[in-house]
C-alpha positions in Angstrom: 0.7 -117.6 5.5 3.2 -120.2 6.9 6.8 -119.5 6.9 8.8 -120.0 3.5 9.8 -123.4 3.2 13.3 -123.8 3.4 14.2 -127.0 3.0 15.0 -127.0 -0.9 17.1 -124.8 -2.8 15.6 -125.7 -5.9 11.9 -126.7 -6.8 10.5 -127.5 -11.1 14.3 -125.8 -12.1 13.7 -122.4 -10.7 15.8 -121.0 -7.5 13.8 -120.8 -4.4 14.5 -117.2 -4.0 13.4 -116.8 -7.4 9.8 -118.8 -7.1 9.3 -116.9 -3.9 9.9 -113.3 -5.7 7.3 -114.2 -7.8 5.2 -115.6 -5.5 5.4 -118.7 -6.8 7.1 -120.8 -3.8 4.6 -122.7 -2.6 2.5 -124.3 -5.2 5.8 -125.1 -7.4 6.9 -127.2 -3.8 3.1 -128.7 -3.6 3.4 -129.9 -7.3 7.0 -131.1 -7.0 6.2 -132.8 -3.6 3.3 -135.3 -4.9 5.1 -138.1 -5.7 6.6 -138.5 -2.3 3.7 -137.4 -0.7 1.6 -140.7 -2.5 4.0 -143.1 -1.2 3.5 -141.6 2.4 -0.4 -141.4 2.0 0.3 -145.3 0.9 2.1 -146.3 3.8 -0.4 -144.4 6.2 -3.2 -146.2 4.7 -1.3 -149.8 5.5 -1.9 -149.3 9.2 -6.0 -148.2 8.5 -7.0 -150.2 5.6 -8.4 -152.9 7.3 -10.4 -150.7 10.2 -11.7 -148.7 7.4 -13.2 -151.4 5.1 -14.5 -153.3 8.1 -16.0 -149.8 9.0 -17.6 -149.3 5.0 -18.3 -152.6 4.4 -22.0 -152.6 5.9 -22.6 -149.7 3.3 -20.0 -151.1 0.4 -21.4 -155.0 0.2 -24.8 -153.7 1.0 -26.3 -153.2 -3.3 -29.5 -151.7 -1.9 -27.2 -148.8 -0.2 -25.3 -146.1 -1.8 -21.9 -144.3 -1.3 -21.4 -140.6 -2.4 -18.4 -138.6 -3.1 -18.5 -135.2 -2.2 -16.7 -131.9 -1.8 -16.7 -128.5 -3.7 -14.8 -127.6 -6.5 -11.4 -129.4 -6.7 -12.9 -131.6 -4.1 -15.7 -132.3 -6.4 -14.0 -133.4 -8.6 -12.2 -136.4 -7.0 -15.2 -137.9 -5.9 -16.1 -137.3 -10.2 -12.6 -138.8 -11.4 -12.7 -142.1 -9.1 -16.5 -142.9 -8.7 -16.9 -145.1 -11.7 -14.0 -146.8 -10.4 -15.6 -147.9 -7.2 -18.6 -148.2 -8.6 -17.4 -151.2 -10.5 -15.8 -152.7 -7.4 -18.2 -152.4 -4.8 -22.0 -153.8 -4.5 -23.4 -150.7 -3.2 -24.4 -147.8 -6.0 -21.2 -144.8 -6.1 -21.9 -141.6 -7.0 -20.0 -138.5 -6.8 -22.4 -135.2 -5.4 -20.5 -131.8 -5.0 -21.8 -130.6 -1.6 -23.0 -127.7 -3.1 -25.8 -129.6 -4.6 -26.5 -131.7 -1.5 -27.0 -128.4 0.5 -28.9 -126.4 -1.9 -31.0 -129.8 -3.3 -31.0 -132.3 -0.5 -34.0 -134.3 -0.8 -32.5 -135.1 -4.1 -29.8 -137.0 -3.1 -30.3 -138.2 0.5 -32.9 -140.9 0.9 -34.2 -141.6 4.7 -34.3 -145.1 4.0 -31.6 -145.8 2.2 -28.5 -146.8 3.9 -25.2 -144.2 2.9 -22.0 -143.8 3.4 -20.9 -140.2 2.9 -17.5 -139.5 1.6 -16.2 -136.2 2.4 -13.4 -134.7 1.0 -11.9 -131.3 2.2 -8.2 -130.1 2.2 -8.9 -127.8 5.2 -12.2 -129.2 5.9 -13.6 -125.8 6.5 -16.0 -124.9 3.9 -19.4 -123.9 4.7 -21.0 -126.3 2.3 -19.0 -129.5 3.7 -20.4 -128.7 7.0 -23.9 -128.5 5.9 -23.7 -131.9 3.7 -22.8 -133.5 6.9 -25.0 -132.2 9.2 -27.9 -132.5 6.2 -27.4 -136.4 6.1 -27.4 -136.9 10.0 -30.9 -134.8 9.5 -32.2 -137.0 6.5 -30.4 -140.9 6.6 -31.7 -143.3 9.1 -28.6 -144.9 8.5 -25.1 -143.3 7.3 -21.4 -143.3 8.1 -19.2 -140.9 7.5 -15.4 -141.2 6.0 -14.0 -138.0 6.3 -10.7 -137.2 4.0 -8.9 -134.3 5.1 -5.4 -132.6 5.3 -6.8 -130.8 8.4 -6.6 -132.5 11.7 -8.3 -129.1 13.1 -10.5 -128.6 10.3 -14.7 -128.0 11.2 -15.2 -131.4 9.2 -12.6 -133.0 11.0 -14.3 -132.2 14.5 -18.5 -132.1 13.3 -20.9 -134.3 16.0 -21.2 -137.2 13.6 -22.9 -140.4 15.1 -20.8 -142.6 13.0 -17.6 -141.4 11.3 -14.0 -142.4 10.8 -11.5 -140.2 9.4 -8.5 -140.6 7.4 -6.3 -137.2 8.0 -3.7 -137.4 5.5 0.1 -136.5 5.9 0.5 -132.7 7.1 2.1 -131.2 3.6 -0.7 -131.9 1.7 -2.8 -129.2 3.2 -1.4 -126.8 0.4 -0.8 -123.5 1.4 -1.3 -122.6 -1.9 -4.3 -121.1 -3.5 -4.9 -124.0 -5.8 -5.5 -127.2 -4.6 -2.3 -129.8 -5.9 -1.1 -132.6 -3.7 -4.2 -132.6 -1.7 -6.1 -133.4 -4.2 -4.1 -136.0 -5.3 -3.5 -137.6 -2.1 -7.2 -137.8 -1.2 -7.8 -139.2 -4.5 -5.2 -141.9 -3.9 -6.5 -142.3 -0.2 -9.5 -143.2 -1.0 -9.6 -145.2 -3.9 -6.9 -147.7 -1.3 -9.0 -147.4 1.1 -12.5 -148.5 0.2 -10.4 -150.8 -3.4 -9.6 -154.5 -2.6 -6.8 -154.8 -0.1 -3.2 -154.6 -1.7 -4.3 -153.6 -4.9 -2.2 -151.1 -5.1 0.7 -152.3 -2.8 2.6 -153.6 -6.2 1.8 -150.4 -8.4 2.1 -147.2 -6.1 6.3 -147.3 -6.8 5.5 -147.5 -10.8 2.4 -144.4 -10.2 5.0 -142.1 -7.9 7.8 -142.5 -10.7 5.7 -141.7 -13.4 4.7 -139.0 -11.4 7.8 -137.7 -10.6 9.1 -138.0 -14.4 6.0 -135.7 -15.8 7.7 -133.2 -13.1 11.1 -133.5 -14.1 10.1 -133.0 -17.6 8.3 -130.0 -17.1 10.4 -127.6 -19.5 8.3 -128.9 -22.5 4.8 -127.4 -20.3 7.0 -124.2 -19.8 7.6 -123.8 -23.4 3.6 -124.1 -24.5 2.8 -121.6 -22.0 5.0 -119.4 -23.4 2.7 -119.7 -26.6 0.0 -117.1 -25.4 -2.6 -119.1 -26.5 -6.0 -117.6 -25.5 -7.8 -120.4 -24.8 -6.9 -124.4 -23.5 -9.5 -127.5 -24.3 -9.0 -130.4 -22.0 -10.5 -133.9 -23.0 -10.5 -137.1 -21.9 -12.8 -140.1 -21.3 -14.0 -142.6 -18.6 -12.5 -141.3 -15.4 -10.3 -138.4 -17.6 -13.1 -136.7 -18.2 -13.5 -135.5 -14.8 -10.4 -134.9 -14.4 -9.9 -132.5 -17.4 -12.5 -130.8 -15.6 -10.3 -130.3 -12.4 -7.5 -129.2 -15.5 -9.5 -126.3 -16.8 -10.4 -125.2 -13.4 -6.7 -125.4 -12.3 -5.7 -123.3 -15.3 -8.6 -120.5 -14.5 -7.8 -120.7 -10.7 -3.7 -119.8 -11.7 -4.5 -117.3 -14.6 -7.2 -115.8 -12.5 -9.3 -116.5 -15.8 -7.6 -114.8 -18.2 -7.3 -118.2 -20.4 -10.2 -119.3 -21.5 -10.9 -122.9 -20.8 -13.1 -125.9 -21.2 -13.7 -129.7 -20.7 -15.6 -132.8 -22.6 -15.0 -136.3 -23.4 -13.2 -136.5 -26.7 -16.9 -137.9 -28.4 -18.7 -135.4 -26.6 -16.3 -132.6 -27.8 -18.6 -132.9 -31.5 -21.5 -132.4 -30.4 -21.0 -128.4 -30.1 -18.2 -127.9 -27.9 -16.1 -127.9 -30.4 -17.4 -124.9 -31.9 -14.6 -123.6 -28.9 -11.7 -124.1 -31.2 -9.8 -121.1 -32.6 -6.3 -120.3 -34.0 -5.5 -119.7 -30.5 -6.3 -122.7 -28.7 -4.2 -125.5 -27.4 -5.8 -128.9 -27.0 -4.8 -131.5 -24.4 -6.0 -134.7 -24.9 -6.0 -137.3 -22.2 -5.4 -141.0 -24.2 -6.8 -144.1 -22.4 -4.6 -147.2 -22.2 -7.9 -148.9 -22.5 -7.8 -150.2 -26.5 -11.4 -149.6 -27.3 -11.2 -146.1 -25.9 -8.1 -145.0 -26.8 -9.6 -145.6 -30.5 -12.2 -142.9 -30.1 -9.7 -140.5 -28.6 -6.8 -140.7 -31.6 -10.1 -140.4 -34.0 -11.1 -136.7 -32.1 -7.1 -135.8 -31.8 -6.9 -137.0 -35.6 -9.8 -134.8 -36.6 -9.0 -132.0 -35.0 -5.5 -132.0 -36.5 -7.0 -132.4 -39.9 -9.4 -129.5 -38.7 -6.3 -127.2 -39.2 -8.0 -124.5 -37.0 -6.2 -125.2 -33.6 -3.1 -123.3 -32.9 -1.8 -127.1 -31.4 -3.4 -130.3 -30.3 -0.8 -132.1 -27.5 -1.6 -136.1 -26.6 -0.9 -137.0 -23.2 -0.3 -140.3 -23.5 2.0 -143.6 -22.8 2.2 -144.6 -26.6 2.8 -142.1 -28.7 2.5 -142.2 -32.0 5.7 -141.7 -34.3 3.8 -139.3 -36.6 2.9 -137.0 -33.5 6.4 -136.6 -31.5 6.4 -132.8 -31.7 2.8 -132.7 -29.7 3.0 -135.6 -27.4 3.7 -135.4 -23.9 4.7 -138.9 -23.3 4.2 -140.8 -19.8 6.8 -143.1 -19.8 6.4 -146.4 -18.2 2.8 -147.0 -17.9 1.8 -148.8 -21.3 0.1 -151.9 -19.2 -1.0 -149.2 -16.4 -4.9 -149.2 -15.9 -6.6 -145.8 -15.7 -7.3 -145.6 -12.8 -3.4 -145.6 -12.4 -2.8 -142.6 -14.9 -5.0 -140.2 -12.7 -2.0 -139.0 -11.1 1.1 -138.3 -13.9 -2.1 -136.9 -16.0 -3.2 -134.1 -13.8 0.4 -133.2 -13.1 0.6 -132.2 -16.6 -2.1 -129.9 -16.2 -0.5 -128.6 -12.7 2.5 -128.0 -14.0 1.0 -126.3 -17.5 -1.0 -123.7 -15.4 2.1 -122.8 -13.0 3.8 -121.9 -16.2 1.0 -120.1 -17.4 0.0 -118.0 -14.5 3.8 -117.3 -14.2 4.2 -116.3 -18.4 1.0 -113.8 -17.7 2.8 -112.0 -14.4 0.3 -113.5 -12.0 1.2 -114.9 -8.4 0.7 -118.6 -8.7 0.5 -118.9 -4.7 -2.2 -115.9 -4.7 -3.1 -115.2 -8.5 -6.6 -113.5 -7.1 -5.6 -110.2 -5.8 -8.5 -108.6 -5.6 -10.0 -111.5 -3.2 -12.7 -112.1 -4.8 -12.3 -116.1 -4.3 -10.5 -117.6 -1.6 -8.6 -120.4 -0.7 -11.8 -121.2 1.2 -14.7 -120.4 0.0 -16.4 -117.1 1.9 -19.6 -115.3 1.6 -22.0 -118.9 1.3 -25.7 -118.0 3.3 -26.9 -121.1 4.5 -30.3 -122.3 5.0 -32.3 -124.4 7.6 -33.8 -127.1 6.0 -37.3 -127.0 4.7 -39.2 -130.8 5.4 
């Protein structure tokens, strides 16, 4: 592991010396860093942008082509959060694939004749499974391009035999050290939805995203204190591009408690249709609320039924309007009422960031290295892989 960082006295509230006792030091920094870190990833971009749209656009105007998203895990699950987004900005189809069902299912997902553009995300670039997703579509597609989205100059993904590839390395502190993936998922997320969105569409917004940000951080007492609540198990819910990333919520909460809290995901109408048979006296619910009017009726109708439910222990709204008969469980993002979604991706899954810190620290665990027994890794190990069968 890299030297402690030194540079602060103080990150989230707690003492440096006291985070790194715990081992806590490094994610609490990688949290606390993101907003920063976006505006940097932003200003990177400004000097790219152009090379990398003129390098997509024979795949992104193209309707007959198709773009995937992929990574594994964490990774996954940017492609999952921001692909409906592109998808209804660009005339080619956008999907988001985790590379573990590229590798294991190819001919499922890569077409000979159909013109791709693969999207690879990977903090340090060298999983087993990224590799393979690569080096399967240079197999399979005629045609494809590559955009590679890293953390990792020197990562295996950063350096694969690609015939055509460009790659957007992001700024050096966003390959966490930590075991859980923070600011590097949040800059790639950013990086690319810039990079292959409209020019400048988010030249006038990244200053409100990074302060809304930074506020959810600053505010993160009130997380602290419902970790303290030993609840036993955490629902995360949200819709359009929320649902995904409640997804990456509950995994960041079982990655940090090494999965002693029990945890699940669903869009707030899906939630009915049995998952909700998951509630208990000791679950906390956190709902992700749209700023989208339509939507953001269906998800005060789930919070309002639950509540009426009686049977969760406490059901929190994450949310830029709250609702003056809700102020004890509202977690309130302040300044983004007119914000689209897409915008909200960021101050939203620092909420959940900041929640499982707290958490893995309330239960005794390392948050930099809550796995002791190695069982999982910061990259994934033990993955057999497979020539392909034609």
């Amino acid at each position: 592991m890299p030297a402690t960082p030194t540079e602060r006295l103080e990150h989230l509230g707690f003492t440096a010396e006291e985070l790194s006792a715990a081992g806590a030091l490094w994610t609490a920094r990688e949290i606390e860093q993101q907003p920063q870190m976006l505006q940097r990833t932003h200003s990177m971009l400004a000097g790219v942008h152009a090379d990398i749209q003129k390098f997509a656009a024979p795949i992104a105007e193209n309707v007959c082509a198709r773009i995937i998203l992929t990574g594994a895990g964490t990774s996954a699950y940017i492609g999952a959060c921001i692909a409906p987004v592109l998808d209804a900005q660009l005339a080619a189809r956008v999907d988001a694939v985790p590379t573990t069902d590229i590798v294991s299912s190819p001919h499922l997902y890569l077409h000979a004749d159909q013109p791709l553009l693969l999207v690879s995300f990977g903090r340090s670039g060298n999983s087993p499974e990224s590799i393979q997703a690569v080096t399967l579509a240079e197999s399979i597609v005629k045609d494809v391009r590559h955009l590679v989205v890293t953390c990792n100059p020197d990562g295996a993904l950063n350096k694969a035999s690609l015939r055509q590839a460009q790659t957007l390395v992001l700024p050096e502190e966003t390959h966490d050290v930590s075991f859980a993936m923070t600011s590097s998922f949040s800059c790639m997320m950013y990086a690319t939805l810039n990079a292959l969105g409209k020019a400048g569409a988010y030249d006038g917004r990244i200053g409100a995203i990074a302060q809304a940000t930074r506020r959810v951080i600053q505010e993160a007492r009130a997380l602290e204190e419902l970790a303290a609540g030993k609840h036993e198990r955490v629902v995360y819910l949200g819709s359009g591009p929320f649902q995904h990333l409640a997804r990456e919520a509950a995994l960041k909460l079982g990655e940090l408690t090494n999965g002693a809290v029990a945890t699940c995901f669903d869009s707030p109408l899906g939630f009915r249709h049995g998952p909700k048979t998951f509630v208990n006296a000791r679950t906390l619910v956190f709902v992700y609320v749209s700023n989208d009017p339509l939507t953001r009726k269906y998800d005060h109708d789930l919070i309002d039924e639950l509540r009426k439910d009686g049977r969760a222990a406490r059901i929190v709204e994450v949310t830029t309007r709250p609702r003056n008969d809700a102020a004890r469980d509202t977690l309130h993002v302040n300044g983004m009422v007119e914000a689209a979604d897409a915008e909200l991706l960021w101050p939203y899954i620092a909420v959940a960031q900041l929640y499982a810190f707290h958490q893995s620290r309330a239960l005794g665990l390392s948050p930099d290295n809550p796995n002791k027994e190695g069982t999982v890794n910061r990259v994934v190990q033990g993955v057999r892989l497979y020539p392909l069968v034609k």
